[in-house]
N, C-alpha and C positions, 0 to 999 in steps of 0.2 A: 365722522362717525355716522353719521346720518346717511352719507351715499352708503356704506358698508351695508347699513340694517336695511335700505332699499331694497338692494342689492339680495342679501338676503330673503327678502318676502317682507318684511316686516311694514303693515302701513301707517309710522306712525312719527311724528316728529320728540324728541325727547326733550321733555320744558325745563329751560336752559336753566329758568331762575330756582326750580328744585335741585335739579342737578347738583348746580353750586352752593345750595345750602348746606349738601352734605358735603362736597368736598369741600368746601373753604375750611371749615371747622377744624376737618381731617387733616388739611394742611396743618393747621395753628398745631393739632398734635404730634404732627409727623415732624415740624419742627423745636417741638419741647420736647421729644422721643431725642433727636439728633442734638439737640445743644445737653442734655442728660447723657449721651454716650461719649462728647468729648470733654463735659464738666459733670462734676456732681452736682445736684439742685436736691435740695431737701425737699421731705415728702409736702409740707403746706404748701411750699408754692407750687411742686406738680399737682397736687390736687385743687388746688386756688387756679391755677390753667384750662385741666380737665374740665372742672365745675364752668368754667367760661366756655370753652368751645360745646359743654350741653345745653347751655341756656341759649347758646346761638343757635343750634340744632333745633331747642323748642321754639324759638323766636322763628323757626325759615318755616316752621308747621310739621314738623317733625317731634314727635313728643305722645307722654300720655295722655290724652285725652278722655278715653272712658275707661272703664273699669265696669264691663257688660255684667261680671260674675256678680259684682257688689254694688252697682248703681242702675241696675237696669235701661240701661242705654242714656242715660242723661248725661252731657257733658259734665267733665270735671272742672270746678275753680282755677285757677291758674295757681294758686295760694298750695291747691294738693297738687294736680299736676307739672308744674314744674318741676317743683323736690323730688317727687316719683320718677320725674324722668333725669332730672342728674345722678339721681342714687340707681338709675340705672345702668347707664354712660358708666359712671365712675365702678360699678361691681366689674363691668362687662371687660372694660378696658383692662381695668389691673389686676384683674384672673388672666388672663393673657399674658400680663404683663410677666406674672410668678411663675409661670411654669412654662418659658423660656426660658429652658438651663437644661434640658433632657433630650436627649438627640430623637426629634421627630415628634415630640410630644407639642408643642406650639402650636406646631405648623397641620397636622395632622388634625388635633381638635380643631383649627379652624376650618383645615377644608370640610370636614365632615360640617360643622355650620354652615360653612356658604354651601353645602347642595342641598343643605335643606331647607333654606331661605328660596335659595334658587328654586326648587321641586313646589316652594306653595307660591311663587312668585308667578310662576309661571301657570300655575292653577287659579290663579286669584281672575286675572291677570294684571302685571304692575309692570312694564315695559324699562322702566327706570330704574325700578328694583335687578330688575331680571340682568339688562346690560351691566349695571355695575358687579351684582356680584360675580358673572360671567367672566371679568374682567381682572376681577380680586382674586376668584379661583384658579384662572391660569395663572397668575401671576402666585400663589402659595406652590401650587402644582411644580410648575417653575421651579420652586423655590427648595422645596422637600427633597428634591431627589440629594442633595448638597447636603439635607439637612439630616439624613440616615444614619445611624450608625455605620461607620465612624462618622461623626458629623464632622465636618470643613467650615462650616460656615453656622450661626446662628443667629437669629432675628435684630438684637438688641434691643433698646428699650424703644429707637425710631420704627424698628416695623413689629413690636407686639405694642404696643398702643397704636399705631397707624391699623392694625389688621383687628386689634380688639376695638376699637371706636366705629371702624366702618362696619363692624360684626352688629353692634351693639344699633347705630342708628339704622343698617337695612333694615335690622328686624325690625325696629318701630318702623317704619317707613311701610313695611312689608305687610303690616298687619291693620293697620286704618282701615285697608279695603277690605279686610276680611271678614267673613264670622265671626262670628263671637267664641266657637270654641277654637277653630284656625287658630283666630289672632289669640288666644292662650296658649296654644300648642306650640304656638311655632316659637317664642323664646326659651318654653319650657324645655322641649325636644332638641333646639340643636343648643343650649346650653346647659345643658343638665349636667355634663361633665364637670 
């Protein structure tokens, strides 16, 4: 990856141990996604999952931390921040999660997400942000033309939790470095849907 972005222009190395903050997580739900499409798992323990790979997300520094609008710039408790950021993980994921079942409807609102994450990412700028969703995008892009009416193929619960969780932590991720109204806008705007 890193000769690629050279290669490209980019002068910058991508910090391994963030990287894998957010994917490790990703994985734990890209695997509860994939053991849920070949068994059923009741909603407490996908959600008793979920709620774990957010608090490892908040734990890797990924998370809420301020609330500019309502705290004027002072870090948040860990006591408020946490739950802020699992009840957000968990909105984000399993809105995804429902509305896989409409041909193009998944997949569609998430690209429309990952270019607007992407478009302040790359305004910000957040190099890590910007690769990964780069990455997410081709790979829905990818994915949608399959996914059209007549749809062939649809998400299941392994890639709308995998595509809603990675949605959910760029955007935190995406907005730390931001402004204060940026970092509002941008999970407002590309999840508003």
């Amino acid at each position: 990856v890193l000769v690629v972005l050279r290669w490209m222009g980019f002068p910058f190395a991508l910090p391994v141990m963030k990287t894998f903050g957010i994917l490790g997580p990703a994985l734990i739900i890209f695997f509860l996604g994939l053991y849920d499409d070949l068994h059923s798992i009741g909603p407490y323990r996908k959600f008793g999952v979920q709620a774990v790979a957010a608090i490892l997300l908040y734990l890797s520094g990924f998370g809420i931390h301020r609330l500019d609008l309502f705290s004027a710039g002072r870090i948040l408790q860990t006591a408020v921040g946490l739950p802020l950021t699992v009840l957000w993980v968990l909105l984000i994921t399993n809105a995804f999660n429902l509305i896989d079942g409409l041909d193009g409807l998944a997949a569609g609102s998430a690209l429309f997400s990952t270019i607007v994450v992407l478009a302040v990412s790359l305004l910000i700028p957040n190099p890590m942000v910007t690769c990964l969703t780069i990455v997410l995008a081709g790979a829905i892009l990818g994915f949608l033309r399959f996914n059209f009416h007549p749809a062939s193929i649809f998400l299941g619960d392994s890639g709308s939790l995998f595509i809603g969780f990675m949605l959910s932590a760029l955007a935190l991720a995406g907005s730390q470095k931001a402004p204060t109204m940026v970092a509002v806008a941008i999970p407002v705007v590309s999840f508003g849907l």
